[in-house]
N, C-alpha and C positions, 0 to 999 in steps of 0.2 A: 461532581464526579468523586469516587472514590479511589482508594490505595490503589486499585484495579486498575483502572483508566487514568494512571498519570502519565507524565510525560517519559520518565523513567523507566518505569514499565513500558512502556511504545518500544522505545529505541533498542531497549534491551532485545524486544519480541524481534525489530529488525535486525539486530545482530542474530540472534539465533535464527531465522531464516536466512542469514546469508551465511553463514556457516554449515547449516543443513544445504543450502543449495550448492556450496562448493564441496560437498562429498565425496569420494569414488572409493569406490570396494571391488577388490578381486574377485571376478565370478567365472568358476572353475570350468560353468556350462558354456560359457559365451567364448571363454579361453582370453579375456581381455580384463580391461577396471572398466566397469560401470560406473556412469553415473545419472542424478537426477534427468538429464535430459534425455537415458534411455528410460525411460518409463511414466516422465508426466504428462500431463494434461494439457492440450495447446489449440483448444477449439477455433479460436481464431487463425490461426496459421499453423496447421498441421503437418505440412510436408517441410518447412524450412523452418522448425522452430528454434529461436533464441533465449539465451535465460529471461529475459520482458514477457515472453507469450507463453509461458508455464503458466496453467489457472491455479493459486493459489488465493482460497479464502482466508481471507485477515484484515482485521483491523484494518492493518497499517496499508492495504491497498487502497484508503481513503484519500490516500500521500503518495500512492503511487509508490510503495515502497521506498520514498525518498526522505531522508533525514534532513535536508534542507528545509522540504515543503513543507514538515510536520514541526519546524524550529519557526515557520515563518510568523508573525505579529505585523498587523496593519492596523492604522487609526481609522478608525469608522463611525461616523457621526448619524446619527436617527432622531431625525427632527432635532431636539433641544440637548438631545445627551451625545455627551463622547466620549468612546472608551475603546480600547483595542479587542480585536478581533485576533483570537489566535484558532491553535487545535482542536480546544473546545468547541466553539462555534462552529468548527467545519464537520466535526462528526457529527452534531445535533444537525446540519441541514443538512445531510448524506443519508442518515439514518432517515430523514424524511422523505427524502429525494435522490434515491440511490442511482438513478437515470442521469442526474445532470450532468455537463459535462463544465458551466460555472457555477459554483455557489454564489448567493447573492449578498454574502459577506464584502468586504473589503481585501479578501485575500484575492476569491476569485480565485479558485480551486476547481478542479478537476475532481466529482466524488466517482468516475470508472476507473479502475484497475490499471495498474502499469500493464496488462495483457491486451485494455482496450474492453472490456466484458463491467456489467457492473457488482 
């Protein structure tokens, strides 16, 4: 992976989305503050959406936008070798297998979305 894809770069990307989703702006039309949850995307649950059911493509919904799951390291043995299983490994089976709902890691991760969408 590159400077791009480190872990650094991740968290920060989750901070800046949760800072963009905690927004509001005075809109003169509406005569109230706006915010992200008048106007996003909530294909799975449209009529009661929650900050989780915003579609927001990223990265980091590999982790379900969680900084835990993306901090997470498991020991994972394959046949004769052992070595830990982190982030890395979970975007490489996600990016394969954007459907699953475990990776066959040792994290055993969820690669759908915190909206539940892949």
């Amino acid at each position: 992976f590159s400077g791009v894809m480190s872990e650094d770069v991740l968290r920060a990307l989750l901070e800046l989305q949760e800072r963009l989703a905690a927004i509001t702006v005075w809109s003169p039309t509406a005569g109230r503050e706006v915010t992200l949850k008048d106007v996003w995307y909530a294909p799975l649950n449209p009529t009661q959406p929650g900050l989780g059911d915003c579609c927001v493509n990223s990265v980091t919904q590999y982790f379900q936008n969680n900084g835990t799951r993306l901090a997470m390291t498991a020991i994972q043995t394959d046949g004769k070798k052992t070595g830990t299983a982190d982030w890395h490994d979970h975007i490489i089976y996600c990016v394969n297998s954007p459907l699953s709902f475990k990776d066959i890691t040792a994290l055993e991760l969820s690669c759908m979305a915190e909206y539940g969408g892949p």
